[in-house]
Backbone as CSV, one residue per row, in Angstrom:
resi,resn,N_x,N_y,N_z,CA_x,CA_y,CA_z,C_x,C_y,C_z
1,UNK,2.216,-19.994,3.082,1.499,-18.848,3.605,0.372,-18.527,2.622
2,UNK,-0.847,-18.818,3.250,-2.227,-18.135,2.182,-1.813,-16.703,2.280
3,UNK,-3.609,-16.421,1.387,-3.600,-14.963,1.245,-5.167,-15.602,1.641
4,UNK,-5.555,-14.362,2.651,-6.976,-14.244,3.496,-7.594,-12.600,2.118
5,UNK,-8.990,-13.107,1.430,-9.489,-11.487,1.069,-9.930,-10.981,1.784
6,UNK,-9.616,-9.537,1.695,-9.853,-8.574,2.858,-11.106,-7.667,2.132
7,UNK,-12.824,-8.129,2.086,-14.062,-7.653,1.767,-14.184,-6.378,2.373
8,UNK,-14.725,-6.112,1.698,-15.485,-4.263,1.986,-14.602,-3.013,1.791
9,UNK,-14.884,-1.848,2.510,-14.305,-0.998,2.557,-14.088,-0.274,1.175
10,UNK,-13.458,0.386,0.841,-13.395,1.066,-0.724,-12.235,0.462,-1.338
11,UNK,-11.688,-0.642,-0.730,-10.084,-1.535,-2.094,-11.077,-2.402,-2.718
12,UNK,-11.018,-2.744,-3.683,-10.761,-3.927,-4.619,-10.094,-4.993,-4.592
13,UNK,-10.172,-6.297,-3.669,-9.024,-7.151,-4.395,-7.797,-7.108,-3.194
14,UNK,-7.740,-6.449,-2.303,-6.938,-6.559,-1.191,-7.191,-8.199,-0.093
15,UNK,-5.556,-8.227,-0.162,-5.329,-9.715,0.572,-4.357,-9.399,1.736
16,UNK,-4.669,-10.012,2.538,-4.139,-10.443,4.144,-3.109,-11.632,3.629
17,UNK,-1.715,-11.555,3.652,-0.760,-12.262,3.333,0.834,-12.342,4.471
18,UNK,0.454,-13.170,5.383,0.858,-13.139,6.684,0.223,-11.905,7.475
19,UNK,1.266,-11.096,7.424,1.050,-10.111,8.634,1.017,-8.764,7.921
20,UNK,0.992,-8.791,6.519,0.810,-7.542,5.652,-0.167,-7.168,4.454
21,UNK,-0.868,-6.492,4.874,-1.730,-6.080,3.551,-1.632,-5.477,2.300
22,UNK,-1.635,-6.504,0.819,-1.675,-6.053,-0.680,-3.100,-5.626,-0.678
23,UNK,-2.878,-4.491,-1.551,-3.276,-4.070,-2.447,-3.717,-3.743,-3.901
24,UNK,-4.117,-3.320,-4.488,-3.808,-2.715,-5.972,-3.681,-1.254,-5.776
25,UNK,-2.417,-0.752,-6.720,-2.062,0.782,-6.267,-3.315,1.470,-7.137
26,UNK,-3.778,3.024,-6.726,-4.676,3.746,-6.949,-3.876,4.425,-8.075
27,UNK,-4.659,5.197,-9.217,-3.778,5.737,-10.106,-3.066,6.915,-9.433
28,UNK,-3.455,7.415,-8.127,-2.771,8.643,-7.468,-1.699,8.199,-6.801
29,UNK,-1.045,6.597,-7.139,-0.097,6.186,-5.910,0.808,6.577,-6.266
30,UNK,1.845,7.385,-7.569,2.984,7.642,-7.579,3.180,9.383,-6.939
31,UNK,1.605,10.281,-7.096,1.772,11.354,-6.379,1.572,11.268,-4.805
32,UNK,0.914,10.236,-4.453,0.530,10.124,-3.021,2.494,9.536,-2.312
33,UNK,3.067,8.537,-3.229,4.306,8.187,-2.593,5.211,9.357,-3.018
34,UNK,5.215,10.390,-3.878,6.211,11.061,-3.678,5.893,11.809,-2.678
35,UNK,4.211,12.658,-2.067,4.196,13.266,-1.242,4.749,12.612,0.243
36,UNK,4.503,11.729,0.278,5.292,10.786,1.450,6.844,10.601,1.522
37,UNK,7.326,10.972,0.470,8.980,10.684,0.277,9.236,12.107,1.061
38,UNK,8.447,13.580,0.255,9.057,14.584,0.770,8.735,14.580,2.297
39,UNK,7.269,14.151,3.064,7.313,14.461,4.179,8.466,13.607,5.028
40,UNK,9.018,12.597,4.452,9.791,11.655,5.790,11.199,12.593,5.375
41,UNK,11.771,13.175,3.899,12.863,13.673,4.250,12.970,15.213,4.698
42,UNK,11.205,15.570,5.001,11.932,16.878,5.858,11.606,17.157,7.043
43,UNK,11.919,15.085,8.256,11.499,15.153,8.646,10.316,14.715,9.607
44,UNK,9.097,14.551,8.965,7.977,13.984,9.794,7.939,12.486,9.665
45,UNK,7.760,11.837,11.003,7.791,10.368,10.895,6.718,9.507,11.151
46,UNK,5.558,10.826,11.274,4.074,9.988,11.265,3.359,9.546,9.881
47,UNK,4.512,9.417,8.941,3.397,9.278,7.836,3.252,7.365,7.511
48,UNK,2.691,7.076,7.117,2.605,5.572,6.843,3.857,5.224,5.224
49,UNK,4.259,4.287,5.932,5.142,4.177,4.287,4.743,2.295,3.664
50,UNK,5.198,2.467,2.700,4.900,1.396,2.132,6.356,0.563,1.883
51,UNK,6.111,-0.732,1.922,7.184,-1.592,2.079,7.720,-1.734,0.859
52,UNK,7.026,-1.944,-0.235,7.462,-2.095,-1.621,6.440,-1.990,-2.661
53,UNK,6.301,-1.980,-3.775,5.472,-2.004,-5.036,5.794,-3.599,-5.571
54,UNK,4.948,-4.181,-5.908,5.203,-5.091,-6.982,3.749,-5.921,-8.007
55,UNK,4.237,-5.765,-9.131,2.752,-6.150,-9.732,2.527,-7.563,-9.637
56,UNK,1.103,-8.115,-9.798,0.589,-9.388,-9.453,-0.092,-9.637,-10.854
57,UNK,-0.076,-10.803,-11.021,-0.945,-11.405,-12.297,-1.939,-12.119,-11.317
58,UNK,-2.912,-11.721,-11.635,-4.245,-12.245,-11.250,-4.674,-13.922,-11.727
């Protein structure tokens, strides 16, 4: 399975890797995922979640 780069937009460095898009996390990603933890447990199920974290060596 490649990785397709995914140009433009405001990411850096984002790849198309099957059917899911990496990233690099933003330094706001541990307040942006806890705000997402509290909205799904009180509750709301429109928020987008993320499948996992894992770091990449370039």
């Amino acid at each position: 399975m490649g990785e397709l780069r995914l140009p433009g937009g405001q990411t850096t460095g984002a790849v198309l890797i099957g059917d899911v898009v990496h990233k690099p996390a933003a330094p706001s990603a541990a307040t942006v995922h806890a705000l997402l933890r509290h909205l799904e447990d009180a509750g709301f199920d429109g928020a987008p979640r993320r499948y996992w974290m894992k770091s990449r060596q370039a």
